[in-house]
VONU-375761 format. One line per field, with one value per residue: residue number from 1; residue in one letter; z, x, y of N, C-alpha, C in turn. Coordinates in Angstrom, 2 decimals. Example, Ala and Ser with C-alpha at 12.3 -4.5 7.8 and 13.67 -1.06 7.14 Angstrom:
<sites>
resi <- (1  2)
resn <- (A  S)
nc3 <- (7.80  7.08)
nc1 <- (13.19  12.85)
nc2 <- (-5.69  -2.25)
cac3 <- (7.80  7.14)
cac1 <- (12.30  13.67)
cac2 <- (-4.50  -1.06)
cc3 <- (7.80  7.87)
cc1 <- (13.20  12.90)
cc2 <- (-3.30  0.03)
</sites>
This chain:
<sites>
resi <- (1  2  3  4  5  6  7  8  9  10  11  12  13  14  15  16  17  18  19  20  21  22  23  24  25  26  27  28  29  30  31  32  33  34  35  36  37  38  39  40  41  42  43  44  45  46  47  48  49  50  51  52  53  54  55  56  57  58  59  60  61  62  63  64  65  66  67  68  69  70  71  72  73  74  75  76  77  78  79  80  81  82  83  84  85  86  87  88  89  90  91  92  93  94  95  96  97  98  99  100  101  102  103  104  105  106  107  108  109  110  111  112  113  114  115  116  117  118  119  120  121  122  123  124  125  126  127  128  129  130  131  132  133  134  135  136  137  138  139  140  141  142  143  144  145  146  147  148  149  150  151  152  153  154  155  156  157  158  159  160  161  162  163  164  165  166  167  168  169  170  171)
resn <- (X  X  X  X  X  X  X  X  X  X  X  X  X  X  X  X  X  X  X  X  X  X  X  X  X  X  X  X  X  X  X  X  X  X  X  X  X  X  X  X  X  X  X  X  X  X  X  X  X  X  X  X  X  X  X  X  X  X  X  X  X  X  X  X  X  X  X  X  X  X  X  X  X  X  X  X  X  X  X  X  X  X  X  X  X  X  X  X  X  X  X  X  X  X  X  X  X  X  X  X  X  X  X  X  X  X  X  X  X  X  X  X  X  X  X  X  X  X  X  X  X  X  X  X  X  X  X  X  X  X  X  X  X  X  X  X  X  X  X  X  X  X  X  X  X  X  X  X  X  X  X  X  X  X  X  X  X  X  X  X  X  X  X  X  X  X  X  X  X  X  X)
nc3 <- (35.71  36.43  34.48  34.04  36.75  35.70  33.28  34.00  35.65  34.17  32.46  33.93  35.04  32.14  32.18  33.98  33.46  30.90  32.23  33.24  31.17  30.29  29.80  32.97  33.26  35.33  36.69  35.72  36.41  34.06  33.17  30.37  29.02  27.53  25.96  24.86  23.43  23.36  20.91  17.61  16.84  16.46  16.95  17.12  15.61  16.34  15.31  17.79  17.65  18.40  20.19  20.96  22.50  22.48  24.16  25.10  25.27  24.71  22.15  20.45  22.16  22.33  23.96  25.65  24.43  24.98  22.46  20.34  19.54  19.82  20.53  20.37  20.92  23.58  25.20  26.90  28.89  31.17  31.33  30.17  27.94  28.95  28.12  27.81  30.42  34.02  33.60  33.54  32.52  30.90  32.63  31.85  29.22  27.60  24.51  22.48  21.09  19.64  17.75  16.71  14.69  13.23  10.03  11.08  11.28  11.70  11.07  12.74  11.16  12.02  12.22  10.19  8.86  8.34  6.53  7.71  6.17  6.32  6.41  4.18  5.28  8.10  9.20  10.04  12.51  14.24  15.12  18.58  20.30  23.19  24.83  28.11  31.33  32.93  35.64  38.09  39.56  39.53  39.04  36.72  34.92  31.25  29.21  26.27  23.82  22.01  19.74  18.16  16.64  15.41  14.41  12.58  8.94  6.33  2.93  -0.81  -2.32  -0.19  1.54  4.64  5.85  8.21  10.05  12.33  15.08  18.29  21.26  24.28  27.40  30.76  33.61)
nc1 <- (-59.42  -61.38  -61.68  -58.78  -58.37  -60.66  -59.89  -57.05  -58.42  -60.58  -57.96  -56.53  -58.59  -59.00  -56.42  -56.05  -58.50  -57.00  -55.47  -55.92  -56.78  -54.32  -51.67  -50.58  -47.90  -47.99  -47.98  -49.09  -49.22  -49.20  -49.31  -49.28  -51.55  -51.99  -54.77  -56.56  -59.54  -61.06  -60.52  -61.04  -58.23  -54.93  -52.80  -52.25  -50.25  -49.19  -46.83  -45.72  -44.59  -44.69  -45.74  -47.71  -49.13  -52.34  -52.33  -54.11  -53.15  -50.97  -50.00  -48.98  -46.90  -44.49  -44.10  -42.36  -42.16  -42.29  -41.33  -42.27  -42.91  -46.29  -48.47  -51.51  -53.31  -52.30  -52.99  -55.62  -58.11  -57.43  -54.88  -52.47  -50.38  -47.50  -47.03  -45.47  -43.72  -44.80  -44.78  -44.21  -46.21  -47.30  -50.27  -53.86  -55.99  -56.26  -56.75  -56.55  -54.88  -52.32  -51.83  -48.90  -48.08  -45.32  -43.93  -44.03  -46.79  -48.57  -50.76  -51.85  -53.46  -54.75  -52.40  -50.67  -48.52  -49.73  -49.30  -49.99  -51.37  -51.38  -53.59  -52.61  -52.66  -52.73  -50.19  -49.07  -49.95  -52.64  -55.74  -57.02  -59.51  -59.40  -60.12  -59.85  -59.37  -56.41  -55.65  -53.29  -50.74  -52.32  -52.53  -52.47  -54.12  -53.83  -56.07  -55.49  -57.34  -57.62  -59.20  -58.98  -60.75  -62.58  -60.72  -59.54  -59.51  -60.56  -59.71  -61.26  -58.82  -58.20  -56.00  -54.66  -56.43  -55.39  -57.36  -57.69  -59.33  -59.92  -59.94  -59.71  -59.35  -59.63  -58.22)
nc2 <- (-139.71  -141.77  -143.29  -144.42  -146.05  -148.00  -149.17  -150.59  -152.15  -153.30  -154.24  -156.27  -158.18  -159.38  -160.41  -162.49  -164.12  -164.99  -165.96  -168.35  -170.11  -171.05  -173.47  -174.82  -176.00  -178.17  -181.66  -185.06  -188.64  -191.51  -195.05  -196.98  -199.39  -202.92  -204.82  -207.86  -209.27  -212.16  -215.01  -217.08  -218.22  -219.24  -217.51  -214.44  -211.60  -208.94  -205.44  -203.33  -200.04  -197.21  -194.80  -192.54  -189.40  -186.77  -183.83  -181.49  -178.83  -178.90  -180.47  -182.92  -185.49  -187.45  -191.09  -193.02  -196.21  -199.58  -201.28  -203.92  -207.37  -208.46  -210.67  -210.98  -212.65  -213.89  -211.73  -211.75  -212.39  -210.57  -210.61  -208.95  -206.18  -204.07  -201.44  -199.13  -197.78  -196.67  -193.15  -189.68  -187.56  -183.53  -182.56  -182.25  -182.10  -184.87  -185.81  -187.57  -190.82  -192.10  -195.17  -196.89  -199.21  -202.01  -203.03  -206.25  -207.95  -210.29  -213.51  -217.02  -219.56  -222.10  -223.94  -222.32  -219.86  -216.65  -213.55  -209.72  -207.38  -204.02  -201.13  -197.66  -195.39  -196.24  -196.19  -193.87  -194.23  -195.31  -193.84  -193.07  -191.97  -190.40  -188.43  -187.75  -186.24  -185.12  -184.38  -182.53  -184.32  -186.84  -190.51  -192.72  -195.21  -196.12  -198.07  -200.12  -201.20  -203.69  -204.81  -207.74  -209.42  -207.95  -206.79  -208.13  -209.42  -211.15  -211.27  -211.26  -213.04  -214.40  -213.71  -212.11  -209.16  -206.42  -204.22  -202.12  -202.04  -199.89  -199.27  -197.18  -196.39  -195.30  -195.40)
cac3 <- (36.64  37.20  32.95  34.35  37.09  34.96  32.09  34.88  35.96  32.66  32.32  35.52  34.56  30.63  32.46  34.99  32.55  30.36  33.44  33.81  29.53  29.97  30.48  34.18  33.27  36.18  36.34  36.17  35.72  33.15  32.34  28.84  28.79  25.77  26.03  23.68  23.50  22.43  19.00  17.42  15.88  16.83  17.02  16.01  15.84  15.70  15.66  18.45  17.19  19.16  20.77  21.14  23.41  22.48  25.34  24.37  25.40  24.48  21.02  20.85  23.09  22.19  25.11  25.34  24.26  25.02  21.15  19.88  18.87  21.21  20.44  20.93  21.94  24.94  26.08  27.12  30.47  32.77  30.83  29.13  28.04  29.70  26.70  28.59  31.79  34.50  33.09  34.09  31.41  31.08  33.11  30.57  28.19  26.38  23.43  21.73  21.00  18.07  18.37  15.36  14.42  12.68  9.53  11.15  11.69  11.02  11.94  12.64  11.68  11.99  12.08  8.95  9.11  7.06  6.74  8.14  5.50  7.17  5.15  4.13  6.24  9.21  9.03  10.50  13.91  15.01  16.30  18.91  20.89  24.53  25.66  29.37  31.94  34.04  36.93  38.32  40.84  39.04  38.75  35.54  33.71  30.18  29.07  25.17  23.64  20.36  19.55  16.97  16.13  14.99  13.22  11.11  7.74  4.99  1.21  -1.47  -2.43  0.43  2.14  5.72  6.18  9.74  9.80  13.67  15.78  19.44  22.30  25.24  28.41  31.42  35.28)
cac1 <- (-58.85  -61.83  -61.06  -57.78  -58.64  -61.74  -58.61  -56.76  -59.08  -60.43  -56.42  -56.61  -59.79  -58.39  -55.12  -56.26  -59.13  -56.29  -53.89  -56.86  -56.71  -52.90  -50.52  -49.72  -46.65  -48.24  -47.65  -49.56  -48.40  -49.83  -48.93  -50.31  -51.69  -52.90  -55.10  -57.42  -61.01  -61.42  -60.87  -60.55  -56.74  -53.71  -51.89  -52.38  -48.71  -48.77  -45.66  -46.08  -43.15  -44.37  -47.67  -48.26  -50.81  -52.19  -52.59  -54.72  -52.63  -49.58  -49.76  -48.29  -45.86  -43.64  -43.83  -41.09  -42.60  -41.38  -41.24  -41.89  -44.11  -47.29  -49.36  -52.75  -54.18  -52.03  -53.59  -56.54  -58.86  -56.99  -53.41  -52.45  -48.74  -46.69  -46.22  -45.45  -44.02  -45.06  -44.35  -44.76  -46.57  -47.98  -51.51  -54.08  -57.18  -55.59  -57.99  -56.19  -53.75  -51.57  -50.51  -48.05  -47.61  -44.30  -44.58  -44.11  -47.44  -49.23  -51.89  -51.68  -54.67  -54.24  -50.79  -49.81  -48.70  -50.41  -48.88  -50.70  -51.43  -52.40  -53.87  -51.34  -53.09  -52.29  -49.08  -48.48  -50.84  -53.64  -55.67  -58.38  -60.15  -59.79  -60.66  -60.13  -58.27  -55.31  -55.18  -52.01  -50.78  -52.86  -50.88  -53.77  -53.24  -54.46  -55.54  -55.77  -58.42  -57.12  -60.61  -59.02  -61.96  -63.23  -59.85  -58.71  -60.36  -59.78  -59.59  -61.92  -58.36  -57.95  -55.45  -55.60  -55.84  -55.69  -57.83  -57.54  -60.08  -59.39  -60.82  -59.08  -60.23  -58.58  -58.64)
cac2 <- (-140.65  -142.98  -144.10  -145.04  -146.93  -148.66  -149.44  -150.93  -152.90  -154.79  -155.55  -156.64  -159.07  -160.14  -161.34  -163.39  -164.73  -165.79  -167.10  -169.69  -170.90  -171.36  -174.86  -174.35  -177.11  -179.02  -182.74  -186.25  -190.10  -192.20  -196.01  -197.72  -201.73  -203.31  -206.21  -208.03  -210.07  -213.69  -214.97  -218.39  -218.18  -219.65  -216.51  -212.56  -211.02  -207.02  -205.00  -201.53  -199.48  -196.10  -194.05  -190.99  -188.79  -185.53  -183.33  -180.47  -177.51  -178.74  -181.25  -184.44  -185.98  -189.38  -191.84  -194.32  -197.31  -200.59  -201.75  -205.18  -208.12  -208.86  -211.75  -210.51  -213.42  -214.09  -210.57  -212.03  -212.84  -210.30  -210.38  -207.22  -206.20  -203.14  -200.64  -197.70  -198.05  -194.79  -191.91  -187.95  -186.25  -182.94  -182.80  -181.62  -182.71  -186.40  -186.09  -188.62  -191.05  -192.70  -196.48  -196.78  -200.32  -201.48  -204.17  -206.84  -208.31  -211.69  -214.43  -217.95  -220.29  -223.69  -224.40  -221.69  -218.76  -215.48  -212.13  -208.97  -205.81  -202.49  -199.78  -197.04  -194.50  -196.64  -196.72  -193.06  -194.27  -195.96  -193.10  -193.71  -191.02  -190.87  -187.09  -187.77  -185.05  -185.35  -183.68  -182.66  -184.79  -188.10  -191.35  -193.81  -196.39  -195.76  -199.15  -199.84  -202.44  -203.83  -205.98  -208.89  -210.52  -206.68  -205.85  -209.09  -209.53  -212.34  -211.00  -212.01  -213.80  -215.60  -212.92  -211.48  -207.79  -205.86  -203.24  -201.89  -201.48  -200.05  -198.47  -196.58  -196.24  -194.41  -196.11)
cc3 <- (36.72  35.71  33.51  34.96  36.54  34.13  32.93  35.47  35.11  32.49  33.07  34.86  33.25  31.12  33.05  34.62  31.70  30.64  33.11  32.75  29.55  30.77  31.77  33.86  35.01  35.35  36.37  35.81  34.70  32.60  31.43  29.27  27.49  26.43  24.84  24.18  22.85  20.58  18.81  16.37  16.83  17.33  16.01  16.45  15.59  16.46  16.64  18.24  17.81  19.12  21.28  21.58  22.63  23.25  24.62  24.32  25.05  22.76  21.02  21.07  22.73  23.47  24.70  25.64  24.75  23.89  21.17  19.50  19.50  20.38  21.17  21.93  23.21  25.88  26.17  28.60  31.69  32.39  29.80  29.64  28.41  28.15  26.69  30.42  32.57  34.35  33.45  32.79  32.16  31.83  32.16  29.84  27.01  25.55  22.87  21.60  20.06  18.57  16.40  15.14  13.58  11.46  9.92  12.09  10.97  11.89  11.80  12.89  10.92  11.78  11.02  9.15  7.91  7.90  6.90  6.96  6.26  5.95  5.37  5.38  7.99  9.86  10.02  12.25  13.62  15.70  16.92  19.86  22.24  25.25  27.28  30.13  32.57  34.74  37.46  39.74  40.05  38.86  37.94  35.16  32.42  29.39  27.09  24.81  22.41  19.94  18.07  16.10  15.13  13.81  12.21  10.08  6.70  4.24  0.84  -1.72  -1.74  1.74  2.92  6.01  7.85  9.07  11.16  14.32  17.25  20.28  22.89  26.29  29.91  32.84  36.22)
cc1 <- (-59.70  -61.53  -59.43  -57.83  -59.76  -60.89  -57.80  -57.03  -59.42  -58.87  -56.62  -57.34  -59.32  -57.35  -55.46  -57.76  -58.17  -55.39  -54.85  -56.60  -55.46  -52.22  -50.18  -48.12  -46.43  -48.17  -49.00  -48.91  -49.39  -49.01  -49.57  -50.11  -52.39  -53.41  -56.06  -59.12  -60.63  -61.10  -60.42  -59.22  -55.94  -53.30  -52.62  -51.11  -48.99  -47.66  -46.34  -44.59  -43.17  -45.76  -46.78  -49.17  -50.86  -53.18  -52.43  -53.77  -51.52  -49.32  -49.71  -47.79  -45.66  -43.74  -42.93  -41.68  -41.98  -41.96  -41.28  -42.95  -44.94  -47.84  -50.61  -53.74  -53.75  -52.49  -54.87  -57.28  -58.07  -55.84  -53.62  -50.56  -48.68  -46.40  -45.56  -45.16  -44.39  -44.32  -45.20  -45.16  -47.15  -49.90  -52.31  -55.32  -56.40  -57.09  -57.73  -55.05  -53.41  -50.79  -49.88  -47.73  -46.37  -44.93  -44.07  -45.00  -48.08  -49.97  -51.41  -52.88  -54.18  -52.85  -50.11  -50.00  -49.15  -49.62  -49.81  -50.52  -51.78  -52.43  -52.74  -51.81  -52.68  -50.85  -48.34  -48.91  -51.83  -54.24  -56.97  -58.20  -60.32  -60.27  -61.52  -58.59  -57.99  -55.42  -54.07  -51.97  -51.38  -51.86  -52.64  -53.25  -54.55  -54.22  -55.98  -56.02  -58.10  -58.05  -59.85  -60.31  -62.59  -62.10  -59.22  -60.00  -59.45  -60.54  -60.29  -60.83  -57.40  -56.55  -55.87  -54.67  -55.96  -56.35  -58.44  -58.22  -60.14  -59.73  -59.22  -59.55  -58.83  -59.11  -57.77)
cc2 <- (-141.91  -143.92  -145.10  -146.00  -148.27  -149.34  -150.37  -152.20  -154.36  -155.12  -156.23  -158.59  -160.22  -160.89  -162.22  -163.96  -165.68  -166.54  -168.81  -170.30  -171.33  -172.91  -173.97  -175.26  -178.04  -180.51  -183.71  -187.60  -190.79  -193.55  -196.46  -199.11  -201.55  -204.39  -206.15  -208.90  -211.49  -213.78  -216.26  -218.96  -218.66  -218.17  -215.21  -211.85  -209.44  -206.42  -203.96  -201.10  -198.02  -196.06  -193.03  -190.66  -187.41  -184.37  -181.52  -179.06  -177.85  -179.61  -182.32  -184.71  -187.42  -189.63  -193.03  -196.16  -198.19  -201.99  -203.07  -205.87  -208.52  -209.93  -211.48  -211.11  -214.43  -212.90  -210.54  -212.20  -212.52  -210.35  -209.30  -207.23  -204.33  -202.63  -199.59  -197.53  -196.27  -193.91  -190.41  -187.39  -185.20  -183.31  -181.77  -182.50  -184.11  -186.20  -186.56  -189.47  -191.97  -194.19  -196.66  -198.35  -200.36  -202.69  -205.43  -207.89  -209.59  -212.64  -215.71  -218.45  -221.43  -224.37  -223.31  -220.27  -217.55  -213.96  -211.20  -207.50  -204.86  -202.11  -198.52  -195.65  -194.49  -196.59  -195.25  -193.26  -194.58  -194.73  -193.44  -192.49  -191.05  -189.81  -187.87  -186.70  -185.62  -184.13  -183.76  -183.80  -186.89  -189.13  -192.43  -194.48  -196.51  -197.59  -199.36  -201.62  -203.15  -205.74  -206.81  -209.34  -209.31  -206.39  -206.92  -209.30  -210.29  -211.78  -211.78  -213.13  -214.90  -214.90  -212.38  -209.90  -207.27  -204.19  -202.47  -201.68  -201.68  -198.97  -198.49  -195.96  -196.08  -195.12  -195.36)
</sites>
């Protein structure tokens, strides 16, 4: 009898060890900004065609972007664009997230305009590392850094590539 109760018990213990590791399918809010840093160009055009979070216990989740062409360097000194208005996701470990550009990106220096290459790798997401938790109940705004001056690059032949570089930081 006391095997039984002892048997019993460790279930007891293993279950409610593994209640704790599990998605409760509790809630939090989360809106996305983009802004940028300084740079001496007319214009930096990048497409956002979708993002993605991935929230540890559950994968990756589409957020409903609001698609189109930003101009980087109007997202400057305290302006940032709406990419994501508030939305209920899962609450949960964000250890990352995917900005997907589309092709239609390009620079303007000095009056002319230059087309934008990404690398082919890029092309599935942008991913940048944010491992920060939601707590249920949370309402953030996940803001995303997209440093120009860090991610444009002119070709030995005179061609400008984007090559993305972008922080994410949670308020």
């Amino acid at each position: 009898m006391k095997f039984f109760y002892s048997l019993v018990f460790l279930v007891s213990m293993l279950m409610l060890g593994c209640k704790q590791d599990t998605f409760t399918h509790e809630s939090a809010k989360i809106t996305v900004r983009m802004h940028d840093m300084p740079i001496d160009y007319d214009s930096l055009f990048v497409e956002v065609v979708g993002l993605k979070l991935h929230i540890n216990a559950i994968g990756w989740i589409d957020l409903n972007v609001n698609s189109g062409v930003y101009d980087l360097l109007e997202l400057q000194n305290g302006v940032d664009a709406l990419l994501v208005p508030t939305t209920e996701i899962p609450a949960g470990l964000i250890t990352r997230l995917r900005l997907v550009l589309g092709t239609n990106n390009s620079v303007y220096v000095s009056g002319n305009q230059f087309p934008l290459a990404i690398n082919s790798q890029d092309e599935s997401g942008l991913k940048v590392d944010v491992n920060e938790y939601l707590e249920s109940g949370d309402d953030v705004v996940l803001t995303i850094d997209f440093d120009a001056l860090q991610s444009l690059h002119i070709t030995g032949n005179g061609t400008y590539r984007l090559r993305p570089v972008l922080k994410a930081s949670l308020q």
